[in-house]
C-alpha positions in Angstrom: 30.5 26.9 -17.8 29.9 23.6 -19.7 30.4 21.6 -17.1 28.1 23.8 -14.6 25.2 23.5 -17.4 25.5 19.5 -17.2 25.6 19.9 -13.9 22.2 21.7 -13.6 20.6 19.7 -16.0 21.2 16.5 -14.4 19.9 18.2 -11.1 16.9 19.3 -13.1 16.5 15.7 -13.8 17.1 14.1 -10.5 14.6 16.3 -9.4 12.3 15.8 -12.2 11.7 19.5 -13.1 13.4 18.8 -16.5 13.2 21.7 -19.1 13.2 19.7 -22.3 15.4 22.4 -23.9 15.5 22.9 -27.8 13.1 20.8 -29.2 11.2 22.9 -31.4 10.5 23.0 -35.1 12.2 25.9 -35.1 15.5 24.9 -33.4 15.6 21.7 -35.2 15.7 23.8 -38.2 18.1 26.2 -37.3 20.3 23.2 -36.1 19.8 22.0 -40.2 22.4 24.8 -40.6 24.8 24.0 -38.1 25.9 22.8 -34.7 27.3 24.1 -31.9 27.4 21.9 -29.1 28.7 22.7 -26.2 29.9 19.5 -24.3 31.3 16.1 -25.5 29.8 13.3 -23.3 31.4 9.7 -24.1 29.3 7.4 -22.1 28.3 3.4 -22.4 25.7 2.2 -25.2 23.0 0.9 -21.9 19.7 2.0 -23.1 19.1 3.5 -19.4 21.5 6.7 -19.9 20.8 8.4 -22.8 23.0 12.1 -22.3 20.5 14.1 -23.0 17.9 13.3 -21.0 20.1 12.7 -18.0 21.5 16.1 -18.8 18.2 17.7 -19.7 19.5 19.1 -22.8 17.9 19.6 -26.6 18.9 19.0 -29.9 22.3 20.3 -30.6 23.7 20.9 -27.1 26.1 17.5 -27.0 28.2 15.8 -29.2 27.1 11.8 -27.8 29.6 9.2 -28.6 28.1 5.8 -27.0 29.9 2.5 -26.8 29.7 -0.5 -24.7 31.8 0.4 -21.8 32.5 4.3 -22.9 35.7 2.4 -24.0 38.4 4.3 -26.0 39.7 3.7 -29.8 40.6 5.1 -32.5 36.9 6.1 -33.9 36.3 7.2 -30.8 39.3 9.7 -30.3 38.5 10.6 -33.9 34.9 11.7 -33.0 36.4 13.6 -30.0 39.3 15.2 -32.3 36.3 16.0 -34.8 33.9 17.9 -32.0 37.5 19.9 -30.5 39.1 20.8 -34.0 35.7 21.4 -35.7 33.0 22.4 -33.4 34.7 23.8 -30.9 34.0 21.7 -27.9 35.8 23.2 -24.4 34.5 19.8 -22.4 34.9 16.3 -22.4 33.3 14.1 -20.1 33.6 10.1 -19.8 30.6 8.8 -18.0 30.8 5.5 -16.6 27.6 3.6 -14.9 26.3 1.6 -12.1 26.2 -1.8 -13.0 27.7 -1.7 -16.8 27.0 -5.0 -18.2 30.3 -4.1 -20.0 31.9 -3.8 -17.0 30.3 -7.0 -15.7 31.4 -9.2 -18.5 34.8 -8.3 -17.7 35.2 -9.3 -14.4 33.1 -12.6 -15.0 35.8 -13.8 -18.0 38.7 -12.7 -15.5 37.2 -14.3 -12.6 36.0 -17.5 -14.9 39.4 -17.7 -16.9 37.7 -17.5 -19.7 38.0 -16.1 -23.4 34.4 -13.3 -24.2 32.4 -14.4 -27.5 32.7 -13.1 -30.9 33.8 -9.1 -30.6 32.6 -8.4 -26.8 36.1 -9.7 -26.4 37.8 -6.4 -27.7 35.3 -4.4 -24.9 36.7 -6.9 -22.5 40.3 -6.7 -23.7 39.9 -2.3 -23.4 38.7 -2.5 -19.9 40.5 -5.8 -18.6 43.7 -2.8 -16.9 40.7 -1.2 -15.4 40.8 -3.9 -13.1 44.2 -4.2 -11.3 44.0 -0.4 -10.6 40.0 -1.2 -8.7 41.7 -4.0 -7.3 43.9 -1.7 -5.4 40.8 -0.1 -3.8 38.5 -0.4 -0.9 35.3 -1.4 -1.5 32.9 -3.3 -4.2 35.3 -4.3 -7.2 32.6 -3.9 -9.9 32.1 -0.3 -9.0 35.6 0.4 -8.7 36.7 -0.8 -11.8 33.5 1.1 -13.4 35.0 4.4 -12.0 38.7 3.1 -13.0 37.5 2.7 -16.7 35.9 5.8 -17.2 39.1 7.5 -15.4 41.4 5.2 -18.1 39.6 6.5 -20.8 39.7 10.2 -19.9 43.7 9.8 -19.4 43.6 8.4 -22.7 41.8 11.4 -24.5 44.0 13.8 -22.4 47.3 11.9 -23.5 46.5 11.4 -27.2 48.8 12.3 -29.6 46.1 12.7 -32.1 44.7 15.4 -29.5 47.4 16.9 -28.2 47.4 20.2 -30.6 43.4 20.9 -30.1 43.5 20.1 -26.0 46.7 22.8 -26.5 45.0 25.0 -29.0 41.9 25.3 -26.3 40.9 25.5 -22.9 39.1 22.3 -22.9 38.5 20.7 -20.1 38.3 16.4 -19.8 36.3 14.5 -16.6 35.6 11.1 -15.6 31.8 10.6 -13.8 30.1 8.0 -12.4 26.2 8.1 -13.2 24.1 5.8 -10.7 21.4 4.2 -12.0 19.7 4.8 -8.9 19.6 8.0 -8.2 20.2 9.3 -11.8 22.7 11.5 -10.4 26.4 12.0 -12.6 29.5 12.7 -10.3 32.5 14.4 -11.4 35.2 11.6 -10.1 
């Protein structure tokens, strides 16, 4: 059902019949109380893909964790071990995107044999195995490896130790997408 309702909502967007769900006064006020989202949605920082408005969804449906290259690390699995054990989460999704500059800088310092500035280089370091498993695939390398991080990082939330009881506790369900910038559309991979 979770996943159906992002589903929707990004349909409702591509479309551009968006809903603007929960933004009211009132809901932000009965949201002072508590939350209840119903989705997790671990996508890249890029300004051009905030979750809820891709997902046409209001204040308190997702729990939004955003970093450069939806990459995974300890903060992160603790925010996703937070919205399972806690709120009650039953979906994860790690959304990659067209053209991530994080993805971009990767492949550039691989192809250029060189060393990423200051701390891009730990963004560069997380995806750099994205890249042999895109390199085993036909077609553009920069998407591939795009789709091949997001995929790492959801085998990485599903194989977490610090997960395992609350994925085992629940049914919760973890996907990799693909969001193109283009279209706005988000594709279960």
């Amino acid at each position: 059902m979770a996943l159906k309702e992002l589903q929707s909502g990004n349909q409702r967007f591509v479309s551009g019949m968006m809903q603007h769900p929960g933004q009211t006064p009132q809901r932000r006020q009965q949201l002072s109380l508590y939350q209840q989202p119903f989705a997790v949605v671990l996508t890249c920082s890029d300004s051009r893909l905030p979750a809820e408005v891709i997902f046409d969804q209001g204040l308190g449906d997702l729990f939004v964790i955003r970093v450069a290259g939806n990459i995974i690390d300890s903060a992160v699995l603790g925010s996703v071990e937070y919205a399972l054990d806690h709120l009650g989460v039953p979906l994860v999704m790690v959304l990659g995107h067209q053209n991530c500059g994080a993805v971009t800088a990767t492949l550039e310092s691989i192809r250029d044999n060189t060393a990423a500035p200051g701390d891009i280089k730990a963004l560069v370091d997380a995806i750099t195995p994205a890249v042999a498993i895109a390199e085993q695939r036909p077609g553009d390398l920069l998407d591939n490896t795009i789709r091949a991080n997001a995929e790492r990082s959801r085998d990485s939330i599903d194989n977490a130790p610090e997960l395992r009881e609350a994925l085992a506790k629940r049914m919760v369900k973890v996907v990799a997408a693909y969001y193109s910038l283009e279209s706005g559309t988000a594709t279960v991979t």
